[in-house]
N, CA, C and O of each residue as an XYZ file, in Angstrom:
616
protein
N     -14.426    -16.915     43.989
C     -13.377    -16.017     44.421
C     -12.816    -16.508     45.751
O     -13.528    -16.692     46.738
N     -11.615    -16.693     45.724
C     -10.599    -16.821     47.014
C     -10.835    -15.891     47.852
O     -10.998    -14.844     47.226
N     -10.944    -15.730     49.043
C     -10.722    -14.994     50.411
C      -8.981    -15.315     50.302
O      -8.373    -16.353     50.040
N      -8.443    -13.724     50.678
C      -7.446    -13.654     50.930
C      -6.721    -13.444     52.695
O      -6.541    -12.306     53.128
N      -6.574    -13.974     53.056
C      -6.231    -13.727     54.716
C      -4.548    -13.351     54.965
O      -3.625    -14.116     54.684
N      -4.416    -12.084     55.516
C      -2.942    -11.568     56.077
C      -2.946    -10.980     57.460
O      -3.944    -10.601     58.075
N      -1.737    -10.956     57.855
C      -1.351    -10.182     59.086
C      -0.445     -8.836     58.651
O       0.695     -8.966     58.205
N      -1.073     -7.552     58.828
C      -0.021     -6.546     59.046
C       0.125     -6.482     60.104
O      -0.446     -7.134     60.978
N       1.254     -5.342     60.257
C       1.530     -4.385     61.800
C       0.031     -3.675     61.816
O      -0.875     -3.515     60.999
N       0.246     -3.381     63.022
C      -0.872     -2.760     63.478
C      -0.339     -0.775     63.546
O       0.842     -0.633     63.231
N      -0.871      0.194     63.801
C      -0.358      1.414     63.461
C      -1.682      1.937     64.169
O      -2.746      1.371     64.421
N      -1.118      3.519     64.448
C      -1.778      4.324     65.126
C      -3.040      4.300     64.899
O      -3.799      4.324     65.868
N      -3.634      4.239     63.393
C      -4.668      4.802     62.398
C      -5.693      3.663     62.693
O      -6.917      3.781     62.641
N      -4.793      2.226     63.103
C      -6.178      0.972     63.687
C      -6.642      1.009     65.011
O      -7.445      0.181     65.440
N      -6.062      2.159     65.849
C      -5.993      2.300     67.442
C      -8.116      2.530     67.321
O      -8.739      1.615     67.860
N      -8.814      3.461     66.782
C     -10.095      3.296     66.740
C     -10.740      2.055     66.493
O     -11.877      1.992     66.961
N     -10.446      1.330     66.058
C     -11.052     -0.082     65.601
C     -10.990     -0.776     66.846
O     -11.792     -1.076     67.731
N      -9.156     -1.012     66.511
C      -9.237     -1.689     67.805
C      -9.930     -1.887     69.393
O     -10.481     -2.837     69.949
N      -9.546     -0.242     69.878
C     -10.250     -0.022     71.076
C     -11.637     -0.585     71.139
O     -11.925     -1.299     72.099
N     -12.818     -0.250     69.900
C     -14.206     -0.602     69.969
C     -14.291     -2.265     69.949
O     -15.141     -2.990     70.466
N     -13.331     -2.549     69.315
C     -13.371     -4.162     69.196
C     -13.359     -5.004     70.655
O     -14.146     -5.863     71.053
N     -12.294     -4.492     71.231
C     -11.122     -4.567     72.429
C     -13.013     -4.107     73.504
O     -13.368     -4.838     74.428
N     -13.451     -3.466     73.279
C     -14.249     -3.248     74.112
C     -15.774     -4.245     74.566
O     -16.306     -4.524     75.641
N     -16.061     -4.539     73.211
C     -16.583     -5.574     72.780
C     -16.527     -6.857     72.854
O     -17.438     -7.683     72.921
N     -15.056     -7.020     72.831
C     -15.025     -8.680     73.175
C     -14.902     -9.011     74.428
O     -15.161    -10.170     74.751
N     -14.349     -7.770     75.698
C     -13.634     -8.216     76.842
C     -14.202     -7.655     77.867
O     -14.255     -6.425     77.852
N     -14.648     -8.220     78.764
C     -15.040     -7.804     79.632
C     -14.252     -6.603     81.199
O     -14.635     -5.996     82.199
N     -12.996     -6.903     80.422
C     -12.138     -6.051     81.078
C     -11.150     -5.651     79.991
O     -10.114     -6.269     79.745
N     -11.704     -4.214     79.168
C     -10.658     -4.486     78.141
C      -9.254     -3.467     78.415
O      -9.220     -2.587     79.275
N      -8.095     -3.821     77.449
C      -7.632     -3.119     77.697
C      -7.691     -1.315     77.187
O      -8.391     -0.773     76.331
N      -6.895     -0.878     77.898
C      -7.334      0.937     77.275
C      -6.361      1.400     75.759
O      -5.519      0.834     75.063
N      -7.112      2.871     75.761
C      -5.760      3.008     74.093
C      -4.977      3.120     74.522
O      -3.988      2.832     73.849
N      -4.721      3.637     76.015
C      -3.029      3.748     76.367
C      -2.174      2.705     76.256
O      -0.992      2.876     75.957
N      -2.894      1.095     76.574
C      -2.051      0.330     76.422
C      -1.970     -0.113     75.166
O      -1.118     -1.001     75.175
N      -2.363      0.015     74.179
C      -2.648     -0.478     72.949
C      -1.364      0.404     72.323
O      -0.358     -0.073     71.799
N      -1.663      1.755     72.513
C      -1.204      2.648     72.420
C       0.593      2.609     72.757
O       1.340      2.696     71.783
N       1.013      2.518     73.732
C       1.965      1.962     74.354
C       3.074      0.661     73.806
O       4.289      0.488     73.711
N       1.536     -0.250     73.471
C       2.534     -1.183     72.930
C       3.074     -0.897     71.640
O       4.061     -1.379     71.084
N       2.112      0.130     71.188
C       3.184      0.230     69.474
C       4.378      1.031     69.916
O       5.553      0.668     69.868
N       3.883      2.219     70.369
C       5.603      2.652     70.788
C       6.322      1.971     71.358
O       7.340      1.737     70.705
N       6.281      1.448     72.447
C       7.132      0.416     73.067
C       8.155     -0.571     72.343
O       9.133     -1.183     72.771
N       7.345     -0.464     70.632
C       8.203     -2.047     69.423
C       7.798     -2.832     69.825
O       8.247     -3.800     69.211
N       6.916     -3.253     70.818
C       6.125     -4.641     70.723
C       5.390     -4.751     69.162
O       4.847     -3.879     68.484
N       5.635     -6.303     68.887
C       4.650     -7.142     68.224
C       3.405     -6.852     67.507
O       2.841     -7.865     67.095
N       2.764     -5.619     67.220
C       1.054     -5.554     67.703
C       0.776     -5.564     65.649
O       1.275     -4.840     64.787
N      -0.033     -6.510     65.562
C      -0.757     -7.194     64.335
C      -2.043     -6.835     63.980
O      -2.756     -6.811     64.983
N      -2.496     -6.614     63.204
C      -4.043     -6.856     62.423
C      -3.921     -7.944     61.402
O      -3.284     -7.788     60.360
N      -4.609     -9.161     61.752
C      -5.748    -10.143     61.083
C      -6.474     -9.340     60.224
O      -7.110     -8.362     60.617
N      -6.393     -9.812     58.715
C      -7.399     -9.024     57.821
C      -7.865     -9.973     57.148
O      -7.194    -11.004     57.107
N      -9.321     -9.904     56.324
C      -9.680    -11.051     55.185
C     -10.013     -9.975     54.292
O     -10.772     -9.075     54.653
N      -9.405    -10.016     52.955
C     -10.312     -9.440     52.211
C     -10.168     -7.771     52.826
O     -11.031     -6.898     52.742
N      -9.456     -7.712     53.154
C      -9.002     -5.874     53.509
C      -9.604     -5.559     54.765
O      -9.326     -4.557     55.424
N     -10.784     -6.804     55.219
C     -11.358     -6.309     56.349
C     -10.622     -7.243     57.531
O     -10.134     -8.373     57.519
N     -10.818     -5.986     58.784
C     -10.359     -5.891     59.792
C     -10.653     -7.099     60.470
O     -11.875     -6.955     60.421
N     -10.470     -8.455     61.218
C     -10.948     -9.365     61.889
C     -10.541     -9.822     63.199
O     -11.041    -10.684     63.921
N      -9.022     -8.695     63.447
C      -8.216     -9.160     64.419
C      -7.287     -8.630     64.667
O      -6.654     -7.899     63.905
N      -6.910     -9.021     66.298
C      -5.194     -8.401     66.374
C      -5.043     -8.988     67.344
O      -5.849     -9.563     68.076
N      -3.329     -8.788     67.419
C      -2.600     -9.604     68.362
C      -1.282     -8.538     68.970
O      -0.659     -7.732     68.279
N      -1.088     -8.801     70.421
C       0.050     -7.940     70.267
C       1.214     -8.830     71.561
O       0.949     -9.085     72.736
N       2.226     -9.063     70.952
C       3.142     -9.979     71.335
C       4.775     -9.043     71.807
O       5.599     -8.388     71.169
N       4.604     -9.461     73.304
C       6.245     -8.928     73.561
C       7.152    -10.238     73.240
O       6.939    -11.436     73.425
N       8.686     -9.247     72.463
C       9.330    -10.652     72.186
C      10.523     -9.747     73.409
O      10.517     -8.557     73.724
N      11.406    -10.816     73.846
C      12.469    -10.965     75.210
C      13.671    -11.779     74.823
O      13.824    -12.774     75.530
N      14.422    -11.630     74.023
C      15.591    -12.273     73.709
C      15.173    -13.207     72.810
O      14.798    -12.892     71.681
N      15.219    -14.892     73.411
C      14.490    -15.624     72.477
C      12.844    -16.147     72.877
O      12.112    -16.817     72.148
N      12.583    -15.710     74.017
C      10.791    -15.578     74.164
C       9.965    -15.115     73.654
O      10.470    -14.208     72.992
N       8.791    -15.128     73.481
C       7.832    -14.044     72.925
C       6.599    -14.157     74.091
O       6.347    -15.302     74.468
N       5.951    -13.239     74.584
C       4.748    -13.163     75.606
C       3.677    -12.817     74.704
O       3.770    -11.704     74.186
N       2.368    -13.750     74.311
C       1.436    -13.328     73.891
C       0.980    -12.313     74.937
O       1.234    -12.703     76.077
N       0.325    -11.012     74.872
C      -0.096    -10.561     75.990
C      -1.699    -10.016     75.718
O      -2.434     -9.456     76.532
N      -2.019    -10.417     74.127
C      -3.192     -9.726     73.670
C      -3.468    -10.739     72.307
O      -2.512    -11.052     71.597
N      -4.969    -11.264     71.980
C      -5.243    -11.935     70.486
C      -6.613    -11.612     71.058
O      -7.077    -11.523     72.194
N      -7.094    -11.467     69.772
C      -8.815    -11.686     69.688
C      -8.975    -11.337     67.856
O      -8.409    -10.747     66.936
N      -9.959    -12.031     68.115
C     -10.971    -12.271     66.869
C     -12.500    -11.574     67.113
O     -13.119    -11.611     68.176
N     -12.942    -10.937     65.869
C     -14.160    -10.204     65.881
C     -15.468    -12.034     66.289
O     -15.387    -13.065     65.622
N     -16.175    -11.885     67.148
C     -17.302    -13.205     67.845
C     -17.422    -13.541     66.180
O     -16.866    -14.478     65.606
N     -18.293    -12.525     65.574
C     -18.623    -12.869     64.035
C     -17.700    -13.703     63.044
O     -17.897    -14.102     61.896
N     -16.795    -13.801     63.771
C     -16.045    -14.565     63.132
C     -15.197    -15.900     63.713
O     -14.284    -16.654     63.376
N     -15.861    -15.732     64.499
C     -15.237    -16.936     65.572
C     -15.727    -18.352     65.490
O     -16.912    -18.560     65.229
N     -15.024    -19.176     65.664
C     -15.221    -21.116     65.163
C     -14.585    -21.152     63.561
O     -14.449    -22.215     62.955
N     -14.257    -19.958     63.039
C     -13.913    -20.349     61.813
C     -12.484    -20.806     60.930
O     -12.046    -20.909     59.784
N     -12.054    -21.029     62.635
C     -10.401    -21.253     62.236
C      -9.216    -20.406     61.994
O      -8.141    -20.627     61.435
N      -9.984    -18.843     62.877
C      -8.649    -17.867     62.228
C      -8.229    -17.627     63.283
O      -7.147    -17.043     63.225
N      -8.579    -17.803     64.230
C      -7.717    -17.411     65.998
C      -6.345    -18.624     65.680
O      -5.140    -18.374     65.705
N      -6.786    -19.504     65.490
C      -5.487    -20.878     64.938
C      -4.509    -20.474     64.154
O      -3.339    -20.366     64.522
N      -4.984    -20.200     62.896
C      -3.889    -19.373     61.867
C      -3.306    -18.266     61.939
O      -2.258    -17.977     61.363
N      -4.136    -17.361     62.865
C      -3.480    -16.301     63.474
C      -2.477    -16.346     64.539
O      -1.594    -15.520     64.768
N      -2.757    -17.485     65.183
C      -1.649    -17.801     66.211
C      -0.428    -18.392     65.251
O       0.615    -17.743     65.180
N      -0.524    -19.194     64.776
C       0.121    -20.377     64.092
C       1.204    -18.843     62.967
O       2.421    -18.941     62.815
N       0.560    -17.907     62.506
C       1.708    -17.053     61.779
C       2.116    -16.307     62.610
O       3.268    -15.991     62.315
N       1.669    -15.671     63.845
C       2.372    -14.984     64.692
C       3.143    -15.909     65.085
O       4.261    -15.586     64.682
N       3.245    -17.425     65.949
C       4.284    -18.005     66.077
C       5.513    -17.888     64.869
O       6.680    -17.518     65.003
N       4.837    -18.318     63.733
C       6.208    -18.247     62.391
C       7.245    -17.336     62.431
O       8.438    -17.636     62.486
N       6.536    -15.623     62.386
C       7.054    -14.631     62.068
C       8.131    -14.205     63.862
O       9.092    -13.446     63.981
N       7.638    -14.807     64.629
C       8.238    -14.495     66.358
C       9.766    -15.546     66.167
O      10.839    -15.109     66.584
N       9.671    -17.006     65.463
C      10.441    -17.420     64.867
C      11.586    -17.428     63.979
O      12.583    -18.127     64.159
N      11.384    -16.506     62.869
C      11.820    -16.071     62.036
C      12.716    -14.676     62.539
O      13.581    -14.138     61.848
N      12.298    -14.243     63.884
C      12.470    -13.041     64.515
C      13.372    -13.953     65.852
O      13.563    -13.227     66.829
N      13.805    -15.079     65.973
C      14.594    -15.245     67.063
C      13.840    -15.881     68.347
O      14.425    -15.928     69.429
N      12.840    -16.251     68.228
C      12.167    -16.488     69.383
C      11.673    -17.968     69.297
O      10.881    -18.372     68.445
N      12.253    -18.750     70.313
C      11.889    -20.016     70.569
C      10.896    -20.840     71.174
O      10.725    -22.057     71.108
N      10.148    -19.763     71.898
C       8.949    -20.415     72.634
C       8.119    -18.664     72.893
O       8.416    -17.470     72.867
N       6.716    -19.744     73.184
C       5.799    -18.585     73.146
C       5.005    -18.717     74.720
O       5.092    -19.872     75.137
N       4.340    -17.884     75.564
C       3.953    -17.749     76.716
C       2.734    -16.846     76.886
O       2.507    -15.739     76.396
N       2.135    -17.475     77.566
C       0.534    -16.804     77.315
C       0.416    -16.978     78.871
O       1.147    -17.611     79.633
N      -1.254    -15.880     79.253
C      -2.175    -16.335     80.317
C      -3.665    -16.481     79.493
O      -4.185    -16.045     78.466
N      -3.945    -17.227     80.432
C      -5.820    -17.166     80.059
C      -6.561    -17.667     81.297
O      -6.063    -18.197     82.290
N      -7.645    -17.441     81.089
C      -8.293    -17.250     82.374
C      -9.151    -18.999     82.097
O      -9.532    -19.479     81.029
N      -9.224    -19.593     83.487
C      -9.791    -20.732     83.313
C     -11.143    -20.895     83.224
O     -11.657    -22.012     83.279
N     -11.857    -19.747     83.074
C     -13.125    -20.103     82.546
C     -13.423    -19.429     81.391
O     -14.502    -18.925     81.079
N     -11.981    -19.464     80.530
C     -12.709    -19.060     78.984
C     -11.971    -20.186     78.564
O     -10.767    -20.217     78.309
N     -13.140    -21.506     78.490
C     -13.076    -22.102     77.746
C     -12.631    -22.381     76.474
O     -11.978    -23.372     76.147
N     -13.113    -21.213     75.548
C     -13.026    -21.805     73.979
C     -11.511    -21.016     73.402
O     -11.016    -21.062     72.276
N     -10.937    -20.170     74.869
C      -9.668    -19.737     74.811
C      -8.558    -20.602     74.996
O      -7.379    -20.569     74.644
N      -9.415    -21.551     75.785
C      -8.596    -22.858     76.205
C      -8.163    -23.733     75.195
O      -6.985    -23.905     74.881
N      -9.252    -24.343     74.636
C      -9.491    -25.110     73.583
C      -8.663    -24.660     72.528
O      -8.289    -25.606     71.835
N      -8.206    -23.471     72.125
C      -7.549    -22.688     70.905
C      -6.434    -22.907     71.166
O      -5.746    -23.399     70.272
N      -5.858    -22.647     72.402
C      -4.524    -22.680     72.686
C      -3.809    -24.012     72.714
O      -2.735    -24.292     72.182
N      -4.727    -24.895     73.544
C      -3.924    -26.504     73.278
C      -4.394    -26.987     72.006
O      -3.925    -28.113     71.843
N      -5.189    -26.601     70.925
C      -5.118    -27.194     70.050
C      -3.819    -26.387     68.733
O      -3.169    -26.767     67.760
N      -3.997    -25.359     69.369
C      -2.534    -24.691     68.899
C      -1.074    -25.095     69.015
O      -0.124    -24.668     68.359
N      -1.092    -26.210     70.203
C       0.475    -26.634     70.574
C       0.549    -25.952     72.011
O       1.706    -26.132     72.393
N      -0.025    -25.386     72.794
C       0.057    -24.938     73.666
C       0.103    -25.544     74.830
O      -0.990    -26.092     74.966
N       1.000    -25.818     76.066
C       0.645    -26.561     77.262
C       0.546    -26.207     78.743
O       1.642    -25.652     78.819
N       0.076    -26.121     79.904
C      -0.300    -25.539     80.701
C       0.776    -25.664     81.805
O       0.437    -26.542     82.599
N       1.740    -25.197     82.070
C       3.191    -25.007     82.641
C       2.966    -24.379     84.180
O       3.962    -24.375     84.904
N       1.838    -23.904     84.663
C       1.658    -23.166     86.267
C       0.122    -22.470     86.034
O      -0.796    -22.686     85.243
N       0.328    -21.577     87.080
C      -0.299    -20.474     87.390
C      -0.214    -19.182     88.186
O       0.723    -18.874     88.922
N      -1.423    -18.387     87.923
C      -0.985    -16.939     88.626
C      -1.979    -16.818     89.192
O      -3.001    -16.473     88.599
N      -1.951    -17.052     90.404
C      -2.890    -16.506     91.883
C      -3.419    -15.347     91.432
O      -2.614    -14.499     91.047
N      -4.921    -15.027     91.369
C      -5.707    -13.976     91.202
C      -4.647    -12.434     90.491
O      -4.132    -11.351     90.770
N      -4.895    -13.458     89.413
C      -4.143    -12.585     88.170
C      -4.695    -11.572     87.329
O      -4.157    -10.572     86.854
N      -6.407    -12.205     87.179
C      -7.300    -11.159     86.665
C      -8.288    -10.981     87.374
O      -8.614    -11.821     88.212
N      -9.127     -9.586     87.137
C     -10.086     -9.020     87.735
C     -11.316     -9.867     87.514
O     -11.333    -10.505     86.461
N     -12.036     -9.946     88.083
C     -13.448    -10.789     87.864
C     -14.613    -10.175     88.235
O     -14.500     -9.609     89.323
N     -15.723    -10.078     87.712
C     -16.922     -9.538     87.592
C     -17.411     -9.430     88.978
O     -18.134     -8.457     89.190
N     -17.187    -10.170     89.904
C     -18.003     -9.851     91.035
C     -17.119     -9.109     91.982
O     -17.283     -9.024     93.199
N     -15.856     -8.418     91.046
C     -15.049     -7.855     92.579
C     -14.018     -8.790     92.887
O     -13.063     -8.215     93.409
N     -13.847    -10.087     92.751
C     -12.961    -10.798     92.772
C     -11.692    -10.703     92.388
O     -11.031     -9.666     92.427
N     -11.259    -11.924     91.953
C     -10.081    -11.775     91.363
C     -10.108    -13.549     90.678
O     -10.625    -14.499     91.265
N      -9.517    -13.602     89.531
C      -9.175    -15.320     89.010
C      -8.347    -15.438     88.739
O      -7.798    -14.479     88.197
N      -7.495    -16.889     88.923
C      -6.081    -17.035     88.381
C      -6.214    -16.928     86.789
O      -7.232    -16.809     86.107
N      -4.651    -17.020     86.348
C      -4.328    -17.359     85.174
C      -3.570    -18.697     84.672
O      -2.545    -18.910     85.320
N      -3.774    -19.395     83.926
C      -3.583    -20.760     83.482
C      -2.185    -19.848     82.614
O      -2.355    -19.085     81.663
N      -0.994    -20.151     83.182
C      -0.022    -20.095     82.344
C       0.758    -20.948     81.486
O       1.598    -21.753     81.890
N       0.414    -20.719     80.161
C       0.948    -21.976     78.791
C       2.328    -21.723     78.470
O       3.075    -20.929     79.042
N       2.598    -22.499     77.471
C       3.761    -22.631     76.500
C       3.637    -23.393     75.351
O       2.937    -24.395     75.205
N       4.816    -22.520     74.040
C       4.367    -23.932     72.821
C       5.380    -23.322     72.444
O       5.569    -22.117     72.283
N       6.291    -24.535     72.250
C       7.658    -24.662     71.225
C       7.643    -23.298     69.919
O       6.527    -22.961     69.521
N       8.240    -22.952     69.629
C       7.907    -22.381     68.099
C       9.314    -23.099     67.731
O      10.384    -23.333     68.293
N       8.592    -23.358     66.232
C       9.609    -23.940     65.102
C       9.390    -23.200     63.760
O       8.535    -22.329     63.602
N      10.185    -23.602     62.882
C      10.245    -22.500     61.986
C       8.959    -22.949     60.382
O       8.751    -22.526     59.244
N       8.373    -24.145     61.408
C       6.879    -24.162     60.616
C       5.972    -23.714     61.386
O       4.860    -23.887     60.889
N       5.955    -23.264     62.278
C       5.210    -22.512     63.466
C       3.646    -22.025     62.999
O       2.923    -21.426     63.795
């Protein structure tokens, strides 16, 4: 049997999932308000599914012809298996298909395997943001700010 893998919209009714997920993976996660927010707002916001089950979401502001990743994750249990890639790779398509020529992210420079996803995605490292995120000891860490073309094989 085939595994089937899609992206819907995301909707009020995944806001429980999400949040516990969102809580789980991040050490600073975000709240339902913003989750919350971004669906009203008409942002972007996706569920990754295999097989009906839940594995992911993404939630993307688009800006004329930009799009700002501002949110992706994958359930750990499922992570190395190539769907943070394909999940990027159809959110680029569909941001495409929707008018948008390039895509813009942050990530923090010591998540590595966030790193690794993104330039192997097409992604390239264009600046940074002076103590952009919060950090565990009270701190603060920059953000590695990317970019990647979208084309309409995206």
């Amino acid at each position: 049997m085939t595994s089937v893998l899609r992206v819907r919209p995301m909707t009020v009714d995944d806001l429980d999932w999400v949040c516990e997920a969102e809580s789980v993976l991040h050490g600073f996660p975000w709240s339902r308000g913003n989750f919350r927010d971004s669906l009203e707002a008409g942002h972007a916001c996706c569920v990754l599914e295999r097989d009906g089950e839940a594995l992911g979401y993404a939630i993307c502001l688009k800006i004329v012809d930009e799009a700002h990743l501002l949110n992706i994750s994958v359930l750990r249990a499922v992570q190395g298996q190539g769907l943070g890639r394909w999940f990027l790779d159809v959110l680029g398509h569909g941001l495409w298909e929707h008018g948008a020529r390039q895509m813009f992210l942050e990530v923090r420079p010591s998540n590595t395997p966030a790193l690794r996803l993104y330039e192997r995605a097409g992604f390239a490292p264009i600046g940074r943001r002076r103590d952009y995120y919060p950090a565990a000891d009270g701190r603060r860490e920059d953000a590695i700010v990317m970019r990647r073309e979208l084309t309409a094989a995206a």
